[in-house]
MIMITOR-432223 format. One record per residue: residue number from 1; residue in one letter; z, y, x of N, C-alpha, C, O in turn. Coordinates in steps of 0.1 Angstrom, whole numbers, plus 5000, padded with zeros to 4 digits. Each point is the difference from the previous one (the first is absolute). Layout:
! residues N
  num  residu   nc3   nc2   nc1  cac3  cac2  cac1   cc3   cc2   cc1   oc3   oc2   oc1
  NUM       a     Z     Y     X     Z     Y     X     Z     Y     X     Z     Y     X
...
! end
This chain:
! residues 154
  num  residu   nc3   nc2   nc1  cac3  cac2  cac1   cc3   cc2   cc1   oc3   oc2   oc1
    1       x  6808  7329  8688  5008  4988  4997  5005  4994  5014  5009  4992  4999
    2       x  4985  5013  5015  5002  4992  5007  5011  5004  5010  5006  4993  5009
    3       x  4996  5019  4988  5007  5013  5007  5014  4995  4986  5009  4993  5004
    4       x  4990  5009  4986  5016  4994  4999  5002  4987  5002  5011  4998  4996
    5       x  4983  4991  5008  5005  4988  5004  5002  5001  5014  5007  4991  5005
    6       x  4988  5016  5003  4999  5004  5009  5020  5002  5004  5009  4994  5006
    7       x  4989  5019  4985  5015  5007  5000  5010  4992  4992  5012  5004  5002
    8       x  4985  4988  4991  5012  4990  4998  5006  4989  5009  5011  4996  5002
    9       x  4976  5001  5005  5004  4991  5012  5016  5012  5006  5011  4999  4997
   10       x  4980  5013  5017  5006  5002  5006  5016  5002  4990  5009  4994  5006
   11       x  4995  5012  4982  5009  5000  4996  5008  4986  4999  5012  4998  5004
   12       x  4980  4992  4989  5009  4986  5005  5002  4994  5013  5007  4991  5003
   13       x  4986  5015  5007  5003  4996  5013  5011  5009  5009  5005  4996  5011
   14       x  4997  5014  4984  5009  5010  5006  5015  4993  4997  5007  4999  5010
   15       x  4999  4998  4977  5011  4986  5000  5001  4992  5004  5010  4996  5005
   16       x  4978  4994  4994  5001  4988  5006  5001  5003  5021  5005  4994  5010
   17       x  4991  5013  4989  5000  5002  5017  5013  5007  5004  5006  4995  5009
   18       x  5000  5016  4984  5009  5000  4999  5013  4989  5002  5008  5002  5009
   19       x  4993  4986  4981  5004  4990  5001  4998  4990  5012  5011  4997  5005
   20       x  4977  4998  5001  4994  4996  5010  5006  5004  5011  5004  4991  5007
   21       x  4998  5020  4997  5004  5008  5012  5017  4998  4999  5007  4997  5010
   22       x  4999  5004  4978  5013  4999  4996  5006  4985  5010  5007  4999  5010
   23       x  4986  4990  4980  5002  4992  5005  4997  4993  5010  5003  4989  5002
   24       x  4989  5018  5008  4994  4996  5015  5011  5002  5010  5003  4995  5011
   25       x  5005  5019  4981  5011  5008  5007  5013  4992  4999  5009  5001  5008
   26       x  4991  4990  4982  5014  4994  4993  4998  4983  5007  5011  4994  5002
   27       x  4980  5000  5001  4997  4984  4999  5006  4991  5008  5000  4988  4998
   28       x  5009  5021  5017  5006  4991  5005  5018  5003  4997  5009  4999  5008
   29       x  4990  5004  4980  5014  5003  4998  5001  4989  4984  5010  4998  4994
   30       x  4976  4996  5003  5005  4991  4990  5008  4987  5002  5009  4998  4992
   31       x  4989  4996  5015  5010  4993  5003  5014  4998  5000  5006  4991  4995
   32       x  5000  5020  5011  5012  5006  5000  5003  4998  4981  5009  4992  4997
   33       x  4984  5014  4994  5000  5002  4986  5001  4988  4995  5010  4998  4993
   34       x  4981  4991  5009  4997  4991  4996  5014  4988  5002  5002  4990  4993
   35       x  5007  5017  5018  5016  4992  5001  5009  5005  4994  5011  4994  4999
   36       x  4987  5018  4996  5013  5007  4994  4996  4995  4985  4991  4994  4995
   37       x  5023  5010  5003  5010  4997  4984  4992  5012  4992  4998  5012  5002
   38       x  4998  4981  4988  4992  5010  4990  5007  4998  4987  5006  4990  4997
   39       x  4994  5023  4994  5005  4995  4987  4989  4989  4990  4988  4997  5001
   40       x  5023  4999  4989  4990  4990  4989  4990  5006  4997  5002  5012  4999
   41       x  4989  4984  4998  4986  5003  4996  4987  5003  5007  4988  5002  4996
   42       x  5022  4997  5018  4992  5006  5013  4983  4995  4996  5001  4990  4992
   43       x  4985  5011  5010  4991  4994  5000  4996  4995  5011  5003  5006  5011
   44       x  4989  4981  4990  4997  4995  5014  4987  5014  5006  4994  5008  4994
   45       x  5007  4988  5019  4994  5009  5009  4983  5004  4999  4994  5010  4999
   46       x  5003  4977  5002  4981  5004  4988  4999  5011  4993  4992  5010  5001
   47       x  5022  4987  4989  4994  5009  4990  5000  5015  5001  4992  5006  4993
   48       x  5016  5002  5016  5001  5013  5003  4982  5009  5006  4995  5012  4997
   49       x  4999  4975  5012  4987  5008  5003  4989  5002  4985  4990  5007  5000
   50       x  5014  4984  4990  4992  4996  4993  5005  5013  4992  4993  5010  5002
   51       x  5019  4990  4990  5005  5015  4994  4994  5014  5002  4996  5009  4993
   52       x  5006  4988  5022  4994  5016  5004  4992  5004  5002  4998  5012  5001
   53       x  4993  4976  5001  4985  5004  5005  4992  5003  4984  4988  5004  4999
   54       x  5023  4993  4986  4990  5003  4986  5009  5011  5002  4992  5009  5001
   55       x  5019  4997  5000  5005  5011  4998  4996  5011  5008  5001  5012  4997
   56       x  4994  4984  5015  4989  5008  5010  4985  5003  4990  4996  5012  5000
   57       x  4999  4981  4995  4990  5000  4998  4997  5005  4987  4990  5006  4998
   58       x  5023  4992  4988  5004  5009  4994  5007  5020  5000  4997  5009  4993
   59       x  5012  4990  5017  4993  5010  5008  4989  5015  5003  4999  5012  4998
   60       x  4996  4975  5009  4984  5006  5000  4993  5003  4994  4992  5009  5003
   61       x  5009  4985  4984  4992  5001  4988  5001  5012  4989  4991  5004  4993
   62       x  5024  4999  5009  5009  5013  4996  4995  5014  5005  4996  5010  4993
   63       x  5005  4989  5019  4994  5007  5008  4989  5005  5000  4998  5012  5000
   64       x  4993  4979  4998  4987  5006  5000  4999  5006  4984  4994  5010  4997
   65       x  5012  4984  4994  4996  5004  4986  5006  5020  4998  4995  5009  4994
   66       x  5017  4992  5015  5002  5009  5005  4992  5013  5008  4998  5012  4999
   67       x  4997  4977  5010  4991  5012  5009  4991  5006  4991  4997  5012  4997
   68       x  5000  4972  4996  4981  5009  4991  5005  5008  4989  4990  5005  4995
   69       x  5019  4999  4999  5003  5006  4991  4999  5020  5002  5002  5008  5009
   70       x  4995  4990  4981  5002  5017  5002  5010  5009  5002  4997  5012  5000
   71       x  5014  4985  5001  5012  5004  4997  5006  5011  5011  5002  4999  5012
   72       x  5001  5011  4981  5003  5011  5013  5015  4993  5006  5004  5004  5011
   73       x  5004  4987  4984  5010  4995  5008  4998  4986  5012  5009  4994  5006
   74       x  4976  5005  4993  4998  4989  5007  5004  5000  5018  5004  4992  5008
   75       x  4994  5018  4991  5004  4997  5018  5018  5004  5002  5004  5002  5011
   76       x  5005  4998  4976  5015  5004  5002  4997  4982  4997  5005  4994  5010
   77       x  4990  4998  4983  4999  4988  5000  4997  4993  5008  5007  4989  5000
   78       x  4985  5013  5007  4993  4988  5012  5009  5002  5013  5002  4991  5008
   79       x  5004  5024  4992  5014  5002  5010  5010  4990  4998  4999  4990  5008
   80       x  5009  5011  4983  5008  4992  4992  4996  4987  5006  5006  4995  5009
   81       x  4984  5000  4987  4999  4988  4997  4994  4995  5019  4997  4989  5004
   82       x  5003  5022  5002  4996  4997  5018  5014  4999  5002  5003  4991  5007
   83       x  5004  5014  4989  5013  5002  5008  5010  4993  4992  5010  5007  5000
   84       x  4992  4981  4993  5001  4986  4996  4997  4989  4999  5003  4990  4994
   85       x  4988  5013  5017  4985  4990  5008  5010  5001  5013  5005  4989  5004
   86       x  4997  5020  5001  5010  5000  5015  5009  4997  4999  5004  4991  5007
   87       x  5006  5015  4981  5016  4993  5000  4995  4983  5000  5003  4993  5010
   88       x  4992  5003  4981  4997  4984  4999  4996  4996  5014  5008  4991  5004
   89       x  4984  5013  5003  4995  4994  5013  5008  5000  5007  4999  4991  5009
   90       x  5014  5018  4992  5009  5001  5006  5010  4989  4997  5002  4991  5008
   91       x  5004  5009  4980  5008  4990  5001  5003  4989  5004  5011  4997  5002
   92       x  4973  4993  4999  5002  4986  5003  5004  5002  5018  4999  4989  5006
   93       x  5005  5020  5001  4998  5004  5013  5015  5000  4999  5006  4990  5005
   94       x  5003  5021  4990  5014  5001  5001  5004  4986  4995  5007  4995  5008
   95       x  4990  4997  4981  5007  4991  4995  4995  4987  5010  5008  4996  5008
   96       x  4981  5000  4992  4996  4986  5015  5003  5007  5009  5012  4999  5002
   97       x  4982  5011  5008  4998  5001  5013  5016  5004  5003  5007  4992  5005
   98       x  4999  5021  4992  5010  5001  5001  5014  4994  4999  5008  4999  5009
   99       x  4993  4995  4975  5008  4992  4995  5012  5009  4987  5008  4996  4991
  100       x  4987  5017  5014  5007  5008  4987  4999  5003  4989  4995  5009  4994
  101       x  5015  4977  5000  5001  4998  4993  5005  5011  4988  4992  5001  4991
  102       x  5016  5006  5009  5005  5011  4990  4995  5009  5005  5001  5008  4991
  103       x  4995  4997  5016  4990  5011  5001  4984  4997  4996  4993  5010  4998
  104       x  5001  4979  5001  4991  4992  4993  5001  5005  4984  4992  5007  4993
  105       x  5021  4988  5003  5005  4999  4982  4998  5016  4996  4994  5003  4989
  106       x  5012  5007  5020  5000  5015  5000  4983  5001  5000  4993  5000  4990
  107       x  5004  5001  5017  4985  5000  5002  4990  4993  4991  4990  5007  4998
  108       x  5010  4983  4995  4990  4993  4989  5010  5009  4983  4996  5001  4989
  109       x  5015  5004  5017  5004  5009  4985  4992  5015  4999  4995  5005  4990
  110       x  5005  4997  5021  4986  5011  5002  4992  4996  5001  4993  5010  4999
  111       x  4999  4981  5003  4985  4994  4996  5002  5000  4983  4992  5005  4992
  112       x  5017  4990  5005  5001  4996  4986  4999  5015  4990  4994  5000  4989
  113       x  5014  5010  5018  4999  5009  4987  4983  5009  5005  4993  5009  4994
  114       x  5005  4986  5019  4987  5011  5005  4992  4992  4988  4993  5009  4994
  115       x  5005  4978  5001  4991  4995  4994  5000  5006  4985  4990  5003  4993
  116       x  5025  4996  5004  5001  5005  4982  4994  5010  5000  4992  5001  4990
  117       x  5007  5011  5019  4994  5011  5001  4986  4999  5001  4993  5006  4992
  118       x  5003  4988  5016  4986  5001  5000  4996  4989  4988  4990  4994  5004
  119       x  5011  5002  4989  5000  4993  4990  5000  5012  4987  4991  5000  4991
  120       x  5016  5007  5009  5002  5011  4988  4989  5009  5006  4991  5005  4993
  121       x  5009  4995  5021  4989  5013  5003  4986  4992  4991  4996  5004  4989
  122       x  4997  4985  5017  4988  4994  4998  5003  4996  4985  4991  5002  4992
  123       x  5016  4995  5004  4996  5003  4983  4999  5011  4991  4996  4999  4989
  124       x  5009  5017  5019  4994  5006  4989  4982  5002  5006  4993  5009  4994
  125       x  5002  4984  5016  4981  5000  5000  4998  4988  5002  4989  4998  5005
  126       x  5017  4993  4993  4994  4987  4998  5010  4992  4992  5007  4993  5007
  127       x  4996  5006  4980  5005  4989  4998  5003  4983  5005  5009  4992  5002
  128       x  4977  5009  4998  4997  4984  5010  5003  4999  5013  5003  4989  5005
  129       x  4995  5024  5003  5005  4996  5014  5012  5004  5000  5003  5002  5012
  130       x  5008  5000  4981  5015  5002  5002  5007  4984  4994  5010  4994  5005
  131       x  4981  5001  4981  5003  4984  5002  4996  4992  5008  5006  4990  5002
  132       x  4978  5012  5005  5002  4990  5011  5010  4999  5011  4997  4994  5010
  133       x  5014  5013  4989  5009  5001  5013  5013  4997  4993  5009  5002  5007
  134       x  4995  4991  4979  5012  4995  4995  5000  4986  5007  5011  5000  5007
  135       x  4981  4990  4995  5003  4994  5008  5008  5001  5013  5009  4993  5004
  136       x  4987  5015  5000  5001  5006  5018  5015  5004  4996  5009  4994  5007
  137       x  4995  5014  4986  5013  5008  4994  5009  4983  4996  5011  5000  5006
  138       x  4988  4992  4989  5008  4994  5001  5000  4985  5009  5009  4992  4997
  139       x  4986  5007  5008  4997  4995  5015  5008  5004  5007  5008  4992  5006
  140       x  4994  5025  4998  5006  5008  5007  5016  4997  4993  5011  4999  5007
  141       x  4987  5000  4981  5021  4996  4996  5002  4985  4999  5009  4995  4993
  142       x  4986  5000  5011  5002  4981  5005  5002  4997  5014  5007  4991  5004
  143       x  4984  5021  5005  5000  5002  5013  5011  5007  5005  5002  4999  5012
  144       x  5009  5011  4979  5012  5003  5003  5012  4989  4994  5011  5001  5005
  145       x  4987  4994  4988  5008  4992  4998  4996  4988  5012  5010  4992  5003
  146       x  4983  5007  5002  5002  4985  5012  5001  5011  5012  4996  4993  5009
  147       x  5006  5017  4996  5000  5008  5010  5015  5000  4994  5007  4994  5009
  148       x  4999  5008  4985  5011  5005  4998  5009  4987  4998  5012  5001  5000
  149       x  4983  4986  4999  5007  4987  5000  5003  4997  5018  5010  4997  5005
  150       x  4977  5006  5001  4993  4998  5015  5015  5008  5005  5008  4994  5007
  151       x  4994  5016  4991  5008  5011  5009  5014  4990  4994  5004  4995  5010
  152       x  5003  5001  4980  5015  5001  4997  4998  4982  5002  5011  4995  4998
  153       x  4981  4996  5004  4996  4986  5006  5002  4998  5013  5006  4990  5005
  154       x  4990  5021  5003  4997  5001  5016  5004  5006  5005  4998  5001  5012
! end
């Protein structure tokens, strides 16, 4: 019992740190964000760490239900789902640090279909870990719709 709580941690800590490092890389570029023209519905600034740190942590939780499974597709899965762990970490870097803005929008549209995929992948071996990431999946299309307000605003 102690060895999978054990391994659930590291699996929720591998997004959330992910995230952490994201935004350590992005922090003196909020500012700049915080003066620009956002479209309607924009959310205030709080709430973005609060979002991602449960969708980090949902995530995680995918993941691991993943790892433990038996499934001979589990490691074409946990690939997948590493290497939509990096496009994400990437992005808040081109869109703050940089300012690229439409190459940002291009960029979270490949985040966006890497997820439907890994989403169809983790549900044929986990049902539950392919819905704990609908959240995250539409997060990801609210987050192109204000990247895509961000770019044709500024």
């Amino acid at each position: 019992m102690f060895q999978k709580i054990k391994s659930m941690v590291k699996a929720v800590a591998i997004p959330l740190l992910a995230g952490v490092l994201s935004g350590f890389l992005t922090k003196d570029a909020m500012e700049l964000f915080q003066s620009m023209t956002k479209p309607p519905f924009s959310p205030p600034g709080w709430l973005f760490p609060v979002v991602w740190s449960i969708l980090y942590i949902l995530m995680g939780i995918s993941s691991f239900l993943i790892y433990r499974s038996n499934s001979e597709n589990k490691e074409e899965a946990l690939s997948l789902y590493l290497y939509q762990l990096l496009v994400n970490f990437l992005w808040p870097v081109f869109f703050f640090s940089f300012g690229w803005y439409f190459f940002s929008l291009l960029w979270l549209l490949l985040l966006w279909f890497l997820v439907v995929k890994m989403i169809s992948v983790f549900y044929k071996i986990s049902p539950v870990a392919a819905l704990l990431n609908i959240p995250y999946l539409l997060w990801l299309t609210f987050a192109a719709y204000l990247n895509a307000g961000v770019w044709l605003l500024n």
